[in-house]
C-alpha positions in Angstrom: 28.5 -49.5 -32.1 28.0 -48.9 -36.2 27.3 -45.3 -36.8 24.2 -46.4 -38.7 22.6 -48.2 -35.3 19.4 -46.5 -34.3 21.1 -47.0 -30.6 24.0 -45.0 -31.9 21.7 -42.3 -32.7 19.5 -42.2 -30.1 22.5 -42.5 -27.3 24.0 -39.4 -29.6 20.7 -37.2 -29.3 20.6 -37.9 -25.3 23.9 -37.1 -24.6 23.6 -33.9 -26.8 20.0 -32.8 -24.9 21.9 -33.6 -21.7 24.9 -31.1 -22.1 22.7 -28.5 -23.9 20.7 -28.2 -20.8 23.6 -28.6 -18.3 25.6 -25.6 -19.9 21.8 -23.6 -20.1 21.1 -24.1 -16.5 24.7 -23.3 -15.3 24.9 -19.6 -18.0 23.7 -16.5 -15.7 21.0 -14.7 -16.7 21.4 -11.2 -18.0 18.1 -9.6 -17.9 17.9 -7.3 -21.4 16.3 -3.8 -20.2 14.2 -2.8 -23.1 14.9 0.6 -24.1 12.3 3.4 -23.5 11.1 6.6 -25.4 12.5 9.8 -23.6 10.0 12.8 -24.9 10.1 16.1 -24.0 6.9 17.0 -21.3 5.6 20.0 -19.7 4.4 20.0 -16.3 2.1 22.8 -15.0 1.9 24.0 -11.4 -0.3 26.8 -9.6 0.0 28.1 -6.5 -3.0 27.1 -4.1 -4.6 30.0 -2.6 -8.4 31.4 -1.9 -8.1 33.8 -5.0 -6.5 30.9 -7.7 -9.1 30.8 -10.6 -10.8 27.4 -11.1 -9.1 26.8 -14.4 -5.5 26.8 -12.8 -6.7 24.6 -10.0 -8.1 22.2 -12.3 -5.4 21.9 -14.7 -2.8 21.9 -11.4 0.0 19.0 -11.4 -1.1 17.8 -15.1 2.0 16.9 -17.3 1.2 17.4 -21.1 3.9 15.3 -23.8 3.2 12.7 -26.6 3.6 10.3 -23.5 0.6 11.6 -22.2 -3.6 12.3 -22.7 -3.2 15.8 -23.5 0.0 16.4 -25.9 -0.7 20.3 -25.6 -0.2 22.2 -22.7 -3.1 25.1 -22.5 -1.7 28.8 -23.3 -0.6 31.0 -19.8 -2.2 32.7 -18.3 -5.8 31.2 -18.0 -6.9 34.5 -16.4 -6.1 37.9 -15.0 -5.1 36.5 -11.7 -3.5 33.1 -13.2 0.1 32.9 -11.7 0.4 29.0 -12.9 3.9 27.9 -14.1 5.1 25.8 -16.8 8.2 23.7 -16.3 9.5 21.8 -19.6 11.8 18.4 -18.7 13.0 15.1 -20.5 11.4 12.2 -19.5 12.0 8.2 -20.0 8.8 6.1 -20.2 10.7 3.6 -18.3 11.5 5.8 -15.5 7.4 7.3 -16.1 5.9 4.0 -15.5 8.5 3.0 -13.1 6.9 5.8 -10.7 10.5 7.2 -10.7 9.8 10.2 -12.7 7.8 12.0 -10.2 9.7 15.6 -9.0 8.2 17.3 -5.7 5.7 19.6 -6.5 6.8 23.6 -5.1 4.2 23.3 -2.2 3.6 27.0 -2.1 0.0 27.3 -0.5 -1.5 29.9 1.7 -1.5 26.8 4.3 2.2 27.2 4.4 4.4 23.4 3.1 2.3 20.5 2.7 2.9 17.1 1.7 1.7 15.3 -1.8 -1.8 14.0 -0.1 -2.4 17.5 1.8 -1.6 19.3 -1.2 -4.1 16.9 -2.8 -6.8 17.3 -0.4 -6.4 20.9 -0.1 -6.6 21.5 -4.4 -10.2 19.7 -3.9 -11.4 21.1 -1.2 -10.7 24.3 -3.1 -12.1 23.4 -6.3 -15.4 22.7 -4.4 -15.4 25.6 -3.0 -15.8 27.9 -6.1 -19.2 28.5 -7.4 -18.6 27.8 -10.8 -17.2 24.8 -10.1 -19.4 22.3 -12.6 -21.8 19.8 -11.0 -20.4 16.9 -12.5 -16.9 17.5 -11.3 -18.5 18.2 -7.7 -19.3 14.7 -7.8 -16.6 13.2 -9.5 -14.4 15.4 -7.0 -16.2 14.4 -3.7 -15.4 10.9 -4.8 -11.6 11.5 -4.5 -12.0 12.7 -1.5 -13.9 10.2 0.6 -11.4 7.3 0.6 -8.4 10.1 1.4 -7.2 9.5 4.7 -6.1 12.2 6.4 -5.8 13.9 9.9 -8.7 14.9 11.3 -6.9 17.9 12.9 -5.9 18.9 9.0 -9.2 18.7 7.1 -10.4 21.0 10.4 -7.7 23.3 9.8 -8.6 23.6 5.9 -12.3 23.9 6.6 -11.7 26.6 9.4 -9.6 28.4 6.6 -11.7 28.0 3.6 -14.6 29.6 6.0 -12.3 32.4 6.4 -12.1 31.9 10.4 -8.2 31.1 10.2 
């Protein structure tokens, strides 16, 4: 075979593709992590209880950071009986929209411990129950709640309590 042959050249080209994608199938892959932000975020958290004021229940478990909707967290207290709590911590947005990033919430309530969902329910269920709670959110609010799923035996126990016979 002369090295100007076009069957030189294309024999050359095959054998090349051939080895090229023998020693790329046969390499491990290394998965590159991409690198996330880490920004500084404030999480608030009030304790749920017949006398908390609306705003603290509404503003309860919200996380305020440049990763976030609201970069700001609002100025403590919210009121004379506001006993909500500001916790400042370094987050990753890997680990944020992993889901990895969430801390247990203190699950002081007058309902004693309670788990994320309870804790959930119970925040809405007290929301509704103040009377200047807006009419938009009452709607918006008894949407969250509907597809909850719950024990029956807990949202009795709430509703006993938020009528005051507990």
């Amino acid at each position: 075979m002369e090295l100007d042959s076009l069957q030189f050249w294309l024999f050359f080209f095959a054998a090349v593709f051939i080895l090229m994608f023998r020693s790329r199938k046969n390499r491990p892959t290394v998965a590159v992590k991409p690198r996330g932000v880490t920004a500084r975020v404030f999480s608030l958290h009030s304790p749920l209880h017949h006398d908390t004021p609306l705003a603290c229940l509404l503003d309860d478990t919200k996380r305020f950071g440049p990763l976030f909707q609201e970069k700001e967290p609002p100025v403590l207290p919210h009121g004379p009986s506001c006993e909500c709590v500001l916790t400042e911590s370094f987050i990753d947005s890997n680990q944020l929209y992993s889901g990895k990033a969430e801390k247990e919430v203190d699950p002081e309530t007058d309902l004693g411990p309670l788990g994320k969902l309870q804790r959930r329910y119970y925040r809405y269920r007290l929301i509704l129950s103040k009377p200047d709670c807006p009419v938009d959110q009452t709607e918006e609010i008894q949407n969250l709640i509907l597809p909850m799923d719950l024990d029956p035996k807990f949202q009795e126990q709430v509703n006993q309590h938020l009528e005051g016979k507990l």
